[in-house]
C-alpha positions in Angstrom: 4.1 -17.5 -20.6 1.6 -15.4 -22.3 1.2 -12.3 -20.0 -2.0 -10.9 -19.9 -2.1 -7.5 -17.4 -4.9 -5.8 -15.7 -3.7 -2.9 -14.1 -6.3 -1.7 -11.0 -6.8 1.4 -10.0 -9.2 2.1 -6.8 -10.0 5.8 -6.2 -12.2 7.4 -3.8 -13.3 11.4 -4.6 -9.0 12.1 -5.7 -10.0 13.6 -9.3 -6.6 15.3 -9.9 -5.0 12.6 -8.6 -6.4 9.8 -10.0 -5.9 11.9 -13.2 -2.3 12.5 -12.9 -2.2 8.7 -12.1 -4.2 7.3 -15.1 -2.1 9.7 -18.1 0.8 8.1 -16.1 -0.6 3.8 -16.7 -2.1 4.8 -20.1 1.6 5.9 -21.6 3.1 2.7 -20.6 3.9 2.6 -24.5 6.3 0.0 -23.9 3.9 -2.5 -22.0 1.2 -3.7 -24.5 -1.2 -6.1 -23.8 -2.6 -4.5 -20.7 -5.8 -3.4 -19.8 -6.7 -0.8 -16.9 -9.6 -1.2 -14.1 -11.0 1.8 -12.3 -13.0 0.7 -9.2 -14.5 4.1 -7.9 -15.5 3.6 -4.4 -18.2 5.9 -3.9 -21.7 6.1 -3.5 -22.1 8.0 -7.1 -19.8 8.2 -9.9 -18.2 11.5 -8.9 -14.8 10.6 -11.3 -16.3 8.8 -13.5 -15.9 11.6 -16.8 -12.0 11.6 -15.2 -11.7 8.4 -16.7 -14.2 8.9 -20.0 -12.3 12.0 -20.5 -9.2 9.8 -22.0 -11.8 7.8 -24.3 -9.2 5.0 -24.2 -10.9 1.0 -25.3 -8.2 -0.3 -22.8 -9.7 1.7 -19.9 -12.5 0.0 -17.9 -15.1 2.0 -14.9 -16.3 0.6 -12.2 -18.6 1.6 -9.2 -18.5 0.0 -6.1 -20.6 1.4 -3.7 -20.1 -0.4 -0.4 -17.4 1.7 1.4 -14.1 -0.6 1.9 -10.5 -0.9 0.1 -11.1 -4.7 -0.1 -14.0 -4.6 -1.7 -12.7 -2.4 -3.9 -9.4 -4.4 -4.9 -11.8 -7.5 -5.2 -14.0 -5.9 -7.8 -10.8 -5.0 -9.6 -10.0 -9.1 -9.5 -13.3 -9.8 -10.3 -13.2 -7.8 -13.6 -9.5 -9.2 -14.4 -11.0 -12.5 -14.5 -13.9 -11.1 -16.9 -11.7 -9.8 -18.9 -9.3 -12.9 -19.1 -5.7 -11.1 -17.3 -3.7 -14.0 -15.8 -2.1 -11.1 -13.3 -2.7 -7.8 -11.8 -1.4 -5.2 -11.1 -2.2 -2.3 -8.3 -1.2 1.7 -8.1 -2.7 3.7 -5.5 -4.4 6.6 -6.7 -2.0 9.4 -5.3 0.9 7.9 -7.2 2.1 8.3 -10.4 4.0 6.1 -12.6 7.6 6.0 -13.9 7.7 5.1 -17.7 8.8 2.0 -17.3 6.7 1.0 -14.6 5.1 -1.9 -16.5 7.9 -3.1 -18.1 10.1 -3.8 -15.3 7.0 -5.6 -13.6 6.7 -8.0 -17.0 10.0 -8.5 -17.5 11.3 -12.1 -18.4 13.6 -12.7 -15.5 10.6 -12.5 -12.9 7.9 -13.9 -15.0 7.5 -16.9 -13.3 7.5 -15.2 -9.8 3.8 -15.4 -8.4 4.3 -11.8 -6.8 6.8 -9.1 -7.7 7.0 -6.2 -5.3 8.1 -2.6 -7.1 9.6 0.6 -4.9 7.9 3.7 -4.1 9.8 7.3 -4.1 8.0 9.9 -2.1 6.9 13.4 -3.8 7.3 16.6 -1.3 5.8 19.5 -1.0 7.4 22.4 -2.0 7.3 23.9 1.6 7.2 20.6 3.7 6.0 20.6 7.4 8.4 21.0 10.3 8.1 17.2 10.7 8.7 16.5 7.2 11.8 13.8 7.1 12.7 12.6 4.1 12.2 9.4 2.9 12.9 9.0 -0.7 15.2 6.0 -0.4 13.2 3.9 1.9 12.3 1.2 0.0 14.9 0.3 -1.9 16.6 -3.3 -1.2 18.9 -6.1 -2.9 17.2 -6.8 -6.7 15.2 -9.7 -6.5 15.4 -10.1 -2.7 13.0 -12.9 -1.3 9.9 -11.5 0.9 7.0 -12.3 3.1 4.5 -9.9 2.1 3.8 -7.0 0.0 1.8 -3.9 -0.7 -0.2 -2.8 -3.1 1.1 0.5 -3.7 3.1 -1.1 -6.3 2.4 -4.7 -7.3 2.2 -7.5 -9.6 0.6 -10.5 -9.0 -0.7 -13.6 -10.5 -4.2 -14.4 -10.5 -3.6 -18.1 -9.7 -3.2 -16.8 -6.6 -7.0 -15.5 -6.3 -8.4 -19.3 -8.2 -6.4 -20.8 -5.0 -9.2 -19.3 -3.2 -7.4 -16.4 -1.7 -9.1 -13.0 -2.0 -9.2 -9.4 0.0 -10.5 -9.9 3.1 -13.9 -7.4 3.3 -14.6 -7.9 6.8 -11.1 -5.1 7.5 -14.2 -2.9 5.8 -12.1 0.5 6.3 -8.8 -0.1 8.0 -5.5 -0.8 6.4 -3.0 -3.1 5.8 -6.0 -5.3 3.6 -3.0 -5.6 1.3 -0.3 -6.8 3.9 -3.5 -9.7 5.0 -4.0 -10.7 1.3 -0.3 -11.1 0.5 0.7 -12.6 4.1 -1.6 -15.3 3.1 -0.3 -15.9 -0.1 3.3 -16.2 1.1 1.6 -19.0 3.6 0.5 -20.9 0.9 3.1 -21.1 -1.3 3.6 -18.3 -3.5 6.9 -16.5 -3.8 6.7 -13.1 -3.0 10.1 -10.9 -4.6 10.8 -7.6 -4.8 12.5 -5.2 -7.7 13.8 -1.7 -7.7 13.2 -1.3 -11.8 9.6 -0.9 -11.4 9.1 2.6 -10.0 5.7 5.1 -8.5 5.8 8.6 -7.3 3.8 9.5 -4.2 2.3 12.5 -3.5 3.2 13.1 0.0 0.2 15.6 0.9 0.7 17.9 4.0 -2.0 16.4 6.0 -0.1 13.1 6.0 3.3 14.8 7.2 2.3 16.6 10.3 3.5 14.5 13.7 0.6 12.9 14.7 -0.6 11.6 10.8 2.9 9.8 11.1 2.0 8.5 14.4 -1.0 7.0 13.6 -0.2 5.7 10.9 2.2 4.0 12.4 -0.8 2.7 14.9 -3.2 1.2 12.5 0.2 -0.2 10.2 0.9 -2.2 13.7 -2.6 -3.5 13.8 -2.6 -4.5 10.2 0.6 -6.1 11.0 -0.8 -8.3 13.9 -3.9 -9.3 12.5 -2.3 -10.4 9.3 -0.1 -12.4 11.6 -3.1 -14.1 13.7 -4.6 -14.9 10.3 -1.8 -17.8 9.3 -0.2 -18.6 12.8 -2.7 -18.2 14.8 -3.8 -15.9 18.2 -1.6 -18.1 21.0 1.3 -18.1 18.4 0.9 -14.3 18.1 0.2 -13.6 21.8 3.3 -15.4 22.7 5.7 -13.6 19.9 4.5 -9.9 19.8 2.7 -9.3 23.3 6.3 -8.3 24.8 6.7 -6.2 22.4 3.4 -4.4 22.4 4.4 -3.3 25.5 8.0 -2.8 25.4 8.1 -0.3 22.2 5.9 2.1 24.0 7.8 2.5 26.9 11.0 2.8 24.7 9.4 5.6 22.5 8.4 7.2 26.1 12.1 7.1 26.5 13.4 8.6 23.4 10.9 11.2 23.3 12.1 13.0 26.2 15.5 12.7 25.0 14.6 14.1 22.1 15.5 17.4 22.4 18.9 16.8 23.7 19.5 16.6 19.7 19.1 19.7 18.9 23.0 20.1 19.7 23.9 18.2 16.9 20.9 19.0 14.6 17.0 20.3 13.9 16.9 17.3 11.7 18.7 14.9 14.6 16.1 15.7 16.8 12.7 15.7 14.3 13.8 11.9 13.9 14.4 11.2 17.3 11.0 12.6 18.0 9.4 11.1 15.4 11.3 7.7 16.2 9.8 7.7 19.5 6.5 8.4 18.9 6.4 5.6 15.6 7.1 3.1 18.5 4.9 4.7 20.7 2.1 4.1 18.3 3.2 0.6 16.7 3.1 -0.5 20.1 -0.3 0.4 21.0 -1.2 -0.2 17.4 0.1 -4.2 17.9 -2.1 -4.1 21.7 -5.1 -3.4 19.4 -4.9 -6.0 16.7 -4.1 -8.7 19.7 -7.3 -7.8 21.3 -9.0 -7.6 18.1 -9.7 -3.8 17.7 -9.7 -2.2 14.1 -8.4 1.2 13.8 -10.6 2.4 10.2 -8.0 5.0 8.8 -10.0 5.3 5.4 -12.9 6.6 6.5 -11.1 10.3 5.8 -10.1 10.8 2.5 -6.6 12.5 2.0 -5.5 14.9 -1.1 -8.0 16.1 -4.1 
């Protein structure tokens, strides 16, 4: 197959960011017939010299000024087709990218796999927040482990996948977890879905995102995402009936290890900030999957994180 790769890019007022990010896509020297898609969404171009700064022929702006991370990612598909990729690739705009990044998403062995799922490492701050745990191993699983869905923090996909007919869904406007409904879907109709730890991104972990109740809401909205991605290919009853119980079970058991929490502290500070933090993940998954069964959409982008 002749690969053809647009790598997207959508970045909403992150200048340093999205600058560390693009010197990191544009020196994918090893990965050569690639092109790269910034969709800025914004109401004015506010990062648009970012990008002209690099004066690179590969490098592509875009302004999309309708607020919402799928309609965003579906300009970025709309411009791969334009420009005549056959897949795409995402990075989110706080993330940098190993070397090889490219690459290890190309390479022969998964070429014929519709969607190839890379890992993400986690950058900290030099002086973390108390409720900083790390996580820099998280993601890593079995090489070329089978899965149901993916993310677009680090992605390739192919574009056969949007001429099926399957695009971002822009009615999520600003919640999350567009990328876990796009790639749910896909899985549904077909489309192998595999993952790789070769292909690597760094993400800035900002202290705003690592106090104790950032985690536990993000943790909310990622169990909403989850639940309405599942009503979207098995249905409401077939949800209701799988993930109701547990809606309200996980809150009660984060109640529970909560207050147990700080019997932890005997064996360790860092026993008891994940015991804590444990607890209150389940505490707001729970509530988080009550709100996508009743239909509610938490809208975590409509703050903007990091510079």
């Amino acid at each position: 197959m002749n690969m053809k790769i647009v790598v997207g890019i959508c970045t909403r007022r992150r200048r340093r960011m999205l600058d560390a990010c693009l010197l990191s896509v544009i020196r994918q020297e090893t990965a050569k017939n690639f092109e790269i898609v910034v969709v800025e969404n914004d109401t004015e171009p506010r990062s648009k010299d970012v990008i002209e700064s690099y004066r690179s022929a590969r490098l592509h702006y875009e302004l999309e000024p309708v607020q919402g991370i799928s309609r965003a990612r579906n300009r970025v598909l709309q411009k791969a087709i334009e420009l005549g990729a056959t897949h795409v690739a995402f990075i989110d705009d706080d993330e940098y990218a190993d070397q090889l990044w490219l690459e290890s998403l190309t390479t022969n062995e998964y070429i014929d796999t519709p969607v190839l799922q890379g890992i993400q490492c986690f950058v900290y701050p030099e002086t973390p927040s108390f409720w900083c745990v790390d996580r820099r191993n998280r993601n890593v699983k079995t090489e070329g482990r089978s899965l149901r869905t993916a993310v677009t923090n680090n992605v390739r996909f192919s574009l056969a996948i949007v001429n099926s007919g399957i695009w971002f869904d822009e009615s999520i406007e600003l919640g999350g977890g567009e990328d876990v409904d796009f790639f749910t879907r896909a899985h549904a109709a077909g489309f192998e879905i595999r993952s790789t730890n070769r292909a690597i991104t760094y993400e800035w972990m900002h202290a705003e995102r690592l106090t104790y109740f950032a985690q536990i809401a993000r943790s909310y909205w990622c169990g909403a995402a989850d639940i309405r991605a599942m009503k979207r290919t098995k249905g409401a009853r077939y949800t209701w009936a799988r993930k109701f119980h547990t809606a309200i079970a996980q809150p009660i058991i984060g109640v529970v290890e909560l207050a147990i929490s700080p019997l932890f502290i005997v064996a360790s500070v860092d026993a008891f900030k994940r015991r804590a933090l444990a607890g209150g993940k389940k505490i707001g998954k729970g509530l988080g999957r009550l709100a996508g069964l009743i239909d509610l959409k938490p809208q975590p982008y409509k703050r903007v994180v990091g510079c």
